[in-house]
Structure formats: C-alpha cells, structure tokens
Biopython code that builds the backbone (N, CA, C, O; Angstrom):
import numpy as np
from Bio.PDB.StructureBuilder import StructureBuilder

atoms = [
    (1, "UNK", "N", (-8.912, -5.227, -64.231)),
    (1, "UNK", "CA", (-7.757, -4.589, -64.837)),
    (1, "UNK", "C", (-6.573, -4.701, -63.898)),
    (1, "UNK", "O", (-6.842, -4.795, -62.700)),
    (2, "UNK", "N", (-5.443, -4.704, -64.226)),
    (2, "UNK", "CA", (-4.359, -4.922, -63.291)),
    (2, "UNK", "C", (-3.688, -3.749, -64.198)),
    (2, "UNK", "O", (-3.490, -3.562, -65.398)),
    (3, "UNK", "N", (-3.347, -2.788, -62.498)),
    (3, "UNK", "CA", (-2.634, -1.878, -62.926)),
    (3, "UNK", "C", (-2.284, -1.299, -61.742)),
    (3, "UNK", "O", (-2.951, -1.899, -60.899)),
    (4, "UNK", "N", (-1.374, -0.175, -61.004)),
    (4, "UNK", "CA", (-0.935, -0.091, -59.304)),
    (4, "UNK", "C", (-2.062, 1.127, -59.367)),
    (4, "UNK", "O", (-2.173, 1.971, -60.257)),
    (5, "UNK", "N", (-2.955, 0.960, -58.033)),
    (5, "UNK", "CA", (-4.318, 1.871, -58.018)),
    (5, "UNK", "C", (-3.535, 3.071, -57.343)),
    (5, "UNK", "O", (-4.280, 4.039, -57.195)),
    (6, "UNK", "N", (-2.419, 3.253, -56.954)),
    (6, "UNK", "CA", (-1.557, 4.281, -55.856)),
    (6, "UNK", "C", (-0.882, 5.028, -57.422)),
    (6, "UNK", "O", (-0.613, 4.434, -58.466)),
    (7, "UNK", "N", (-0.751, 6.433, -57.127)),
    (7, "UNK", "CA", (0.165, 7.087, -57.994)),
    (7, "UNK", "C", (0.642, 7.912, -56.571)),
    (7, "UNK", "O", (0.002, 8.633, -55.805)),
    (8, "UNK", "N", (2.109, 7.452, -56.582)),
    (8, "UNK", "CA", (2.875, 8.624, -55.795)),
    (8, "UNK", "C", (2.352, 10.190, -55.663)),
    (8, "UNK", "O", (1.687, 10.948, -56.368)),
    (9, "UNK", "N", (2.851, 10.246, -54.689)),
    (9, "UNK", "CA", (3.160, 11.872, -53.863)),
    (9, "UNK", "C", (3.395, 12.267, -54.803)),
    (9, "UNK", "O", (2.605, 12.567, -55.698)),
    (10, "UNK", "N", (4.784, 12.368, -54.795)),
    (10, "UNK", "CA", (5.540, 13.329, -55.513)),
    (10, "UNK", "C", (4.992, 13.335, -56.761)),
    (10, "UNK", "O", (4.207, 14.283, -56.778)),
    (11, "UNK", "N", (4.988, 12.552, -58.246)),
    (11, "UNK", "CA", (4.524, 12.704, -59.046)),
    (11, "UNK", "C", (2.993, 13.212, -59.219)),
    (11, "UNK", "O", (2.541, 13.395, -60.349)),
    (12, "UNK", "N", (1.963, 13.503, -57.680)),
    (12, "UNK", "CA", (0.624, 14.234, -57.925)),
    (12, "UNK", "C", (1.673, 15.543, -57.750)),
    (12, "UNK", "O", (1.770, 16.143, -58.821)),
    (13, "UNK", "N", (2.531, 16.170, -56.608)),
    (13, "UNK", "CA", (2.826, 17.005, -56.526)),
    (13, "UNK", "C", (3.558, 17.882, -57.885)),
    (13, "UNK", "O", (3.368, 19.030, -58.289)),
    (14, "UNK", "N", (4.619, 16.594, -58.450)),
    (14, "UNK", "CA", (4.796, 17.477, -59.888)),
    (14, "UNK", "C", (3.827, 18.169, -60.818)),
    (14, "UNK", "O", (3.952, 19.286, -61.319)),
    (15, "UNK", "N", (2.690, 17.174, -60.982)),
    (15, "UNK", "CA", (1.397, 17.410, -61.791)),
    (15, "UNK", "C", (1.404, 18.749, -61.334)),
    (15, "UNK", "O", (1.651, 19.651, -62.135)),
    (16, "UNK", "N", (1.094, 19.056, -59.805)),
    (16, "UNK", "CA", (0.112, 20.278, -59.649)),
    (16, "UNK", "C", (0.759, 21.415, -59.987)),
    (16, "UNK", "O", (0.250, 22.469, -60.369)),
    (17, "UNK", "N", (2.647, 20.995, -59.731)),
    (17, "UNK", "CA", (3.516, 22.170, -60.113)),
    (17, "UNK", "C", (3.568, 22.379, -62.187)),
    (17, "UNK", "O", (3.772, 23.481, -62.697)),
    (18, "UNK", "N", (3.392, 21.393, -62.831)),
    (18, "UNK", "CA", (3.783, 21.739, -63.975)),
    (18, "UNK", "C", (2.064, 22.404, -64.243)),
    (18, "UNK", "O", (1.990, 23.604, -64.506)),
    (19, "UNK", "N", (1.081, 21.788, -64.181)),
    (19, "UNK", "CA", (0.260, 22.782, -64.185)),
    (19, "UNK", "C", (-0.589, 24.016, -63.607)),
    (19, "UNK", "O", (-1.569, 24.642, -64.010)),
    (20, "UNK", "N", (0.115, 24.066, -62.644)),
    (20, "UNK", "CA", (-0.356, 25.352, -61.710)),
    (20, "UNK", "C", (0.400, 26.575, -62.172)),
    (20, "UNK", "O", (-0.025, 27.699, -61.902)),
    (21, "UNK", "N", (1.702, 26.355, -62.982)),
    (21, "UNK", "CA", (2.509, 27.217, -63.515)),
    (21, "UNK", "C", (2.184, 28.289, -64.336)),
    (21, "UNK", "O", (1.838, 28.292, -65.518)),
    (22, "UNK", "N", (2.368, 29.336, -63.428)),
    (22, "UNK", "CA", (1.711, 31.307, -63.944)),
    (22, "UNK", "C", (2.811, 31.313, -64.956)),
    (22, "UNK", "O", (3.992, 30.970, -64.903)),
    (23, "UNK", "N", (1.889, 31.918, -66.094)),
    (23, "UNK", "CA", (2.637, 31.704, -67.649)),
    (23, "UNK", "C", (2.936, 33.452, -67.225)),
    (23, "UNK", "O", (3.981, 34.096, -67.137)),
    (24, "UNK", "N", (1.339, 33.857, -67.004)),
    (24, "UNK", "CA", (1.338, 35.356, -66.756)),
    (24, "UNK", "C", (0.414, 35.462, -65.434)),
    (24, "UNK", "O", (-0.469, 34.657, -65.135)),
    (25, "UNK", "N", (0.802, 36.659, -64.671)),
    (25, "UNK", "CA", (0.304, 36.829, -63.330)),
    (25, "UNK", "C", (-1.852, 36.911, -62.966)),
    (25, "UNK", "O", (-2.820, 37.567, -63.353)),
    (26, "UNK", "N", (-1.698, 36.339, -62.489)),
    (26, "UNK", "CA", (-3.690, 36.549, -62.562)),
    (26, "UNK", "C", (-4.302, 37.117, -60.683)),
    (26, "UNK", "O", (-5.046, 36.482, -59.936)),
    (27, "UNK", "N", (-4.050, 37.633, -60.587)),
    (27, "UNK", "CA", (-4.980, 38.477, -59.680)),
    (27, "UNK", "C", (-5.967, 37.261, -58.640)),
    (27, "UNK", "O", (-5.825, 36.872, -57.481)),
    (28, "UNK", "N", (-6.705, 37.030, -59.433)),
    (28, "UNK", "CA", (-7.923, 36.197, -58.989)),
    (28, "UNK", "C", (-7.465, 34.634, -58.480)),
    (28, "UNK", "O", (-8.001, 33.961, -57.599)),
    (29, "UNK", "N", (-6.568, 34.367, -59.133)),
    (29, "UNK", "CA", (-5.574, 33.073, -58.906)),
    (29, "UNK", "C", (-4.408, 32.713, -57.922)),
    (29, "UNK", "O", (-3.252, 32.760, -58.342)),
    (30, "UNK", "N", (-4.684, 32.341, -56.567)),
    (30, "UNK", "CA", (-3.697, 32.266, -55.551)),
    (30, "UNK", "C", (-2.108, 30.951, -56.271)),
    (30, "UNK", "O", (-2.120, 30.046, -57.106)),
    (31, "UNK", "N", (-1.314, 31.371, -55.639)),
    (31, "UNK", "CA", (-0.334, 30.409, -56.208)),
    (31, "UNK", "C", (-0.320, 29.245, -55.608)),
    (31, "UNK", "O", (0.572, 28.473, -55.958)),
    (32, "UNK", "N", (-1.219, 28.827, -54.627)),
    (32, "UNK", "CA", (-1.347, 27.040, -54.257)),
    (32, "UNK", "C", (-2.651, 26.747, -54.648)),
    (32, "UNK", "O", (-3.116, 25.832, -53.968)),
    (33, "UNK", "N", (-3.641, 27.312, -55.740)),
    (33, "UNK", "CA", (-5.087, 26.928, -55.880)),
    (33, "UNK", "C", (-5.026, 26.798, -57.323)),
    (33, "UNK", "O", (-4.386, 27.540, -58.067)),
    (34, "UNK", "N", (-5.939, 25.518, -57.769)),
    (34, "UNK", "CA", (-6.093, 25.408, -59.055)),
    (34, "UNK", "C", (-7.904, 26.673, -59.674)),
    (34, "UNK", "O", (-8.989, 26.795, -59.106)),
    (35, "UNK", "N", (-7.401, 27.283, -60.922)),
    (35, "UNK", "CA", (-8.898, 27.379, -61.556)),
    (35, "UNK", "C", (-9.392, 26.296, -61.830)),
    (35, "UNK", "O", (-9.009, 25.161, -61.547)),
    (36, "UNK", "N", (-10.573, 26.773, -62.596)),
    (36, "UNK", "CA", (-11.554, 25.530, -62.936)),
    (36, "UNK", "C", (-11.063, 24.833, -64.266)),
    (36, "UNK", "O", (-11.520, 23.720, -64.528)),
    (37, "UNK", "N", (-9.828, 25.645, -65.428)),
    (37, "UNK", "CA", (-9.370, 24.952, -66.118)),
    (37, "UNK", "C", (-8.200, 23.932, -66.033)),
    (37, "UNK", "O", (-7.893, 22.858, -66.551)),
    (38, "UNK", "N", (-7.548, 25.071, -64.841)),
    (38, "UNK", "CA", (-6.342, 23.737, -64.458)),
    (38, "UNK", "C", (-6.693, 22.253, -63.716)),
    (38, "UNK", "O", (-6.100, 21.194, -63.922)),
    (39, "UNK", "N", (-7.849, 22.489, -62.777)),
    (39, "UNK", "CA", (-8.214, 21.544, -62.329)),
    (39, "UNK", "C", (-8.695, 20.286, -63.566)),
    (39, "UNK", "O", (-8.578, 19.111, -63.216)),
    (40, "UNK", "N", (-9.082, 20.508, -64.602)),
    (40, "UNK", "CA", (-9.635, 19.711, -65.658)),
    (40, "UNK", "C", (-8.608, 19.624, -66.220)),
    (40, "UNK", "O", (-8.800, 18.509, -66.705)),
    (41, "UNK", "N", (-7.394, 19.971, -66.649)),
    (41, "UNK", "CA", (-6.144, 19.958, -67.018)),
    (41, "UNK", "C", (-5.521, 18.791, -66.283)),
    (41, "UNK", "O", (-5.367, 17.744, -66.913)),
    (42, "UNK", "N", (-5.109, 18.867, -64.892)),
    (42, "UNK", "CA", (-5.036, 18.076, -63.798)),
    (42, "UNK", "C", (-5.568, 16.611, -63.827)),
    (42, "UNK", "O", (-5.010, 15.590, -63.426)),
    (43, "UNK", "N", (-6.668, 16.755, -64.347)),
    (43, "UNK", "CA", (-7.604, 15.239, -63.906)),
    (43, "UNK", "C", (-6.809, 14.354, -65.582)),
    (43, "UNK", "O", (-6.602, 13.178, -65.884)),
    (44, "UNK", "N", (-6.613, 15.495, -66.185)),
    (44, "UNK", "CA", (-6.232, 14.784, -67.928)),
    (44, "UNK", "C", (-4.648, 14.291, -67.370)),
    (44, "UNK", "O", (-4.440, 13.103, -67.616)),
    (45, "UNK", "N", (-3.755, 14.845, -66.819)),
    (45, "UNK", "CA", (-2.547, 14.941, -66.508)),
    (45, "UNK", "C", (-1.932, 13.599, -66.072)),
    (45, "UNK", "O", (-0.918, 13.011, -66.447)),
    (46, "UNK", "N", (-3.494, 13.117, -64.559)),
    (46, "UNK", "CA", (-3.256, 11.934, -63.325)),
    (46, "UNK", "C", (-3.971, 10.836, -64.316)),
    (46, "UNK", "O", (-3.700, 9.655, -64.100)),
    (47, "UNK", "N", (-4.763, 11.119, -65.265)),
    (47, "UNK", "CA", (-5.268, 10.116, -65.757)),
    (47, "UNK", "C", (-4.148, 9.248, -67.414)),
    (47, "UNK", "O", (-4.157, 8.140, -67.951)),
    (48, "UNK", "N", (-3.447, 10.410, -67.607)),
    (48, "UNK", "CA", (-2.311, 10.032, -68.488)),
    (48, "UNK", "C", (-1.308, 9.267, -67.856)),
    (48, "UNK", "O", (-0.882, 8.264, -68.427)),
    (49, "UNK", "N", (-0.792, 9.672, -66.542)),
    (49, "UNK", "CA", (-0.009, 8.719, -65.761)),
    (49, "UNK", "C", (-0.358, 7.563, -65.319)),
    (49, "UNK", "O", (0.292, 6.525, -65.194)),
    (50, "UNK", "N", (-1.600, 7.854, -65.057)),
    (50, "UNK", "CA", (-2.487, 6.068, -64.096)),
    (50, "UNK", "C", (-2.873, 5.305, -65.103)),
    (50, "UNK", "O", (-3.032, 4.153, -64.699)),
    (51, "UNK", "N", (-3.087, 5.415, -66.177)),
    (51, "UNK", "CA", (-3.813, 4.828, -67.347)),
    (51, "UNK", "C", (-3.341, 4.696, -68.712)),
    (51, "UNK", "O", (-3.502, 3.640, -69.324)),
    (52, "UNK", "N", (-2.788, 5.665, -69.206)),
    (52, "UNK", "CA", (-2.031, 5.889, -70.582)),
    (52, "UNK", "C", (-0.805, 5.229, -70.415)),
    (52, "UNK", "O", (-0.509, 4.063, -70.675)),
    (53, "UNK", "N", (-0.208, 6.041, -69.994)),
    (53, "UNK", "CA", (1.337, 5.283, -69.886)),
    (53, "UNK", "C", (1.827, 4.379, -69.165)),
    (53, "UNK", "O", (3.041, 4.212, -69.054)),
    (54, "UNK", "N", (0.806, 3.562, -68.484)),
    (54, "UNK", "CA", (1.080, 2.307, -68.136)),
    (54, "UNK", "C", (0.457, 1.105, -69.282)),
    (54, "UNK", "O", (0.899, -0.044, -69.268)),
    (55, "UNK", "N", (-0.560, 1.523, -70.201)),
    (55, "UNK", "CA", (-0.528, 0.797, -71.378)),
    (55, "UNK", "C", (-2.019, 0.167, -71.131)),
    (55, "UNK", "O", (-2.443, -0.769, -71.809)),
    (56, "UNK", "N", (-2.772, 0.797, -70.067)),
    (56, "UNK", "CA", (-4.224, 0.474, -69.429)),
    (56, "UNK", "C", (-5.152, 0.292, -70.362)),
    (56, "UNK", "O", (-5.844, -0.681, -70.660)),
    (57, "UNK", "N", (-4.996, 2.200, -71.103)),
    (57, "UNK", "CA", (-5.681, 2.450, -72.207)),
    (57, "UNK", "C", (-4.832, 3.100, -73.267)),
    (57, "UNK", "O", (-3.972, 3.916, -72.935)),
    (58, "UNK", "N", (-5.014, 2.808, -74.409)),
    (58, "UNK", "CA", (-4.708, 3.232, -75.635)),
    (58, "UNK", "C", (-5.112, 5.330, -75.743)),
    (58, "UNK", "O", (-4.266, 6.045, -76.280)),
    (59, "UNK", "N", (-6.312, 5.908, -75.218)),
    (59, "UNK", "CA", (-6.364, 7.014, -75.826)),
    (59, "UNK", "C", (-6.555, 8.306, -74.317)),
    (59, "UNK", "O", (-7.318, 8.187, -73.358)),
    (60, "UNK", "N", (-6.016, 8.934, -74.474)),
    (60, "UNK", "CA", (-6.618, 10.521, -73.241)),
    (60, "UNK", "C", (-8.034, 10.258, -73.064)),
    (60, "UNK", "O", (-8.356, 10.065, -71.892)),
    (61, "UNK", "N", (-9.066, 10.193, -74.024)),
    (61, "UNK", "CA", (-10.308, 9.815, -73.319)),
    (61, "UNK", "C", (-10.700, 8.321, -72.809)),
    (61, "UNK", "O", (-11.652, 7.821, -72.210)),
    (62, "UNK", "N", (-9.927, 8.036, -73.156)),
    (62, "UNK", "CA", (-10.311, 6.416, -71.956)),
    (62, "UNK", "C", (-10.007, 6.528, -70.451)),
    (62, "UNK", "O", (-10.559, 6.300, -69.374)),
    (63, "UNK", "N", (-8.745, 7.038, -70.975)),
    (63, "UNK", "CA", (-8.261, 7.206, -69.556)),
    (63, "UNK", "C", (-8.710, 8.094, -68.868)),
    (63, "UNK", "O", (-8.937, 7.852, -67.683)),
    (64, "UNK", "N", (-9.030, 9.680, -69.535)),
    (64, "UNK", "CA", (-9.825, 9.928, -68.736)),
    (64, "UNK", "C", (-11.242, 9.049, -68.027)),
    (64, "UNK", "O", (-11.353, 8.648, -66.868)),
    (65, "UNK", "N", (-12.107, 8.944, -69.025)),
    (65, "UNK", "CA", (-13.362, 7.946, -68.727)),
    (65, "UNK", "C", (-12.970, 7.082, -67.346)),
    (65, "UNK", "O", (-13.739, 7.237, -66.398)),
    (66, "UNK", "N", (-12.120, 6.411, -67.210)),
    (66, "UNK", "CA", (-11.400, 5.223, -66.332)),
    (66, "UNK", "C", (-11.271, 6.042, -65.540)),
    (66, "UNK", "O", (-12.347, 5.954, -64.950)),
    (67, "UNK", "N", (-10.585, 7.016, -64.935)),
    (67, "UNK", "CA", (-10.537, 8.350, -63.978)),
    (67, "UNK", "C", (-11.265, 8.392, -63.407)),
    (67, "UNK", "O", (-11.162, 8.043, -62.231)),
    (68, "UNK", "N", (-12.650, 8.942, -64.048)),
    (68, "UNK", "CA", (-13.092, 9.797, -63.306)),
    (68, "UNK", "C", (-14.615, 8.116, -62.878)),
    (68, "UNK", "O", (-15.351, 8.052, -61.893)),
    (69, "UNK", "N", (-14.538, 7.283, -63.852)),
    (69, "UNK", "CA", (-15.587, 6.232, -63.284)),
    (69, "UNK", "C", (-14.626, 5.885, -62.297)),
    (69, "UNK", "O", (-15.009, 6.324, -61.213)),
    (70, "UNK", "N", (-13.659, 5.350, -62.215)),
    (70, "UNK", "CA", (-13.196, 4.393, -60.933)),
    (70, "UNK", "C", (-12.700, 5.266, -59.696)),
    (70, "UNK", "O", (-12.771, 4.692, -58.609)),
    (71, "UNK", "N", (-12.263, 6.425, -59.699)),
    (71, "UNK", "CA", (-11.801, 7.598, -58.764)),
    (71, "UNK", "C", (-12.699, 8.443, -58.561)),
    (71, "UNK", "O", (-12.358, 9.231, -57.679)),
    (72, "UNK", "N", (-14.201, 8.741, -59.185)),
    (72, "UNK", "CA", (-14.541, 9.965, -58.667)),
    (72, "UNK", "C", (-15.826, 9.809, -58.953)),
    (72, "UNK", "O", (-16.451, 10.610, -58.259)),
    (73, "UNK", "N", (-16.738, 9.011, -59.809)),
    (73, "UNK", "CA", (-18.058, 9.071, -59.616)),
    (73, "UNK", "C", (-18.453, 8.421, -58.719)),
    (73, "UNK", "O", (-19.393, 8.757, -57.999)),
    (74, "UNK", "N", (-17.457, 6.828, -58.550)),
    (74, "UNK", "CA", (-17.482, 5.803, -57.145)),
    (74, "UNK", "C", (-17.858, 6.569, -56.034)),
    (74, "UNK", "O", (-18.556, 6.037, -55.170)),
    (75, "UNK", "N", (-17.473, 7.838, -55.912)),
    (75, "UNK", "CA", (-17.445, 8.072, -54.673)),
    (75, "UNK", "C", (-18.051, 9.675, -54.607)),
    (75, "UNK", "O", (-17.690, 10.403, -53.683)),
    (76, "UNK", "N", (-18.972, 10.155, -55.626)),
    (76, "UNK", "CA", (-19.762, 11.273, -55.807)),
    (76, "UNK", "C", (-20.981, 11.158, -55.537)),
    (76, "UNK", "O", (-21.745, 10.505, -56.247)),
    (77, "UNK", "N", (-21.415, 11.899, -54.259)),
    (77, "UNK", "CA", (-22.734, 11.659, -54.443)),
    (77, "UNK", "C", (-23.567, 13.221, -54.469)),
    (77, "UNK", "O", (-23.842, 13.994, -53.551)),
    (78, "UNK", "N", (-23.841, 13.292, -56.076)),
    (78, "UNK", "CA", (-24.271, 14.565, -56.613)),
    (78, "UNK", "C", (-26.122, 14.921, -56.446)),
    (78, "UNK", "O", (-27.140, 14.438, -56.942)),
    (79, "UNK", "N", (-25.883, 15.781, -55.681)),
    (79, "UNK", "CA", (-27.910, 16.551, -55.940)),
    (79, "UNK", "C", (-28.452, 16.161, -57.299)),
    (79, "UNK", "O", (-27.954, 15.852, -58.381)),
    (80, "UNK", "N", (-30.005, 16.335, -56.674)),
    (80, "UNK", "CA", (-30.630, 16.168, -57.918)),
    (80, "UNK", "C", (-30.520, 17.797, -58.616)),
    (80, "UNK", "O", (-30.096, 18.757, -57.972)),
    (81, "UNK", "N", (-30.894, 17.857, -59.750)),
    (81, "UNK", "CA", (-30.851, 19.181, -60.655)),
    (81, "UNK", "C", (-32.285, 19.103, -60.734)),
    (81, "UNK", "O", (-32.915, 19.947, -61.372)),
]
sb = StructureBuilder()
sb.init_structure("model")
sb.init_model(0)
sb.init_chain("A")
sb.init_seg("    ")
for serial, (resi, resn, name, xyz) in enumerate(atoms, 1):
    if name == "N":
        sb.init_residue(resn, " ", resi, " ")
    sb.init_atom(name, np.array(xyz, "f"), 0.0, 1.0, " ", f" {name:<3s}", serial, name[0])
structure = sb.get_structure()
C-alpha cells in the first residue's frame, strides 16, 4: 500500500484534544488521560486520518482493521486467556 506511515504531532495532539473534551465534569477522569471509551474513539479518529481520508480505504472499519493490524497487533504480544 502506499500511503505516509508518519501522522504528525500536532494532528495526534489535536485528536487527543477534540476527543478528550469534558462535555460535563467526571470525577474519575483526569484532564490529560483518556477512558476506555475515548481511547477507542481515538484509535477510530487516527485511523480516519491515516487511512480514510487519504483514500487507503473506502469505510471506518477498514481503516480501522488496517490500524490496529499494521500499528498494533504487529507489535502486541498478548497472554494466553
């Protein structure tokens, strides 16, 4: 696939600001830490920029799919269950 494997700084940093953004205040939620939904929010966000809108893949789940195989299972090495 030819496509730039680098996504800028700044544009991860926007990501984390447009979705880290307290709609309403949460207690349990520090203001530089993602929950477990924003973080999955996040991965949909970097994978729309790296993949979607460069014309990689046609749909949110490809690109996700493409995400998380080429960025994050490559390099997961998960326990057995």
């Amino acid at each position: 696939r030819s496509y730039d494997k680098n996504v800028r700084f700044s544009t991860i940093d926007r990501l984390f600001i447009v979705t880290n953004v307290a709609l309403e205040e949460q207690d349990d939620n520090p203001d530089k830490a993602l929950c477990r939904y924003e973080f999955y929010e996040i991965l949909i966000r970097m994978a729309q920029v790296k993949f979607k809108e460069t014309g990689v893949c046609a749909t949110y789940a490809e690109s996700l799919e493409l995400l998380l195989q080429e960025h994050i299972w490559e390099y997961a090495d998960p326990d057995p269950w």
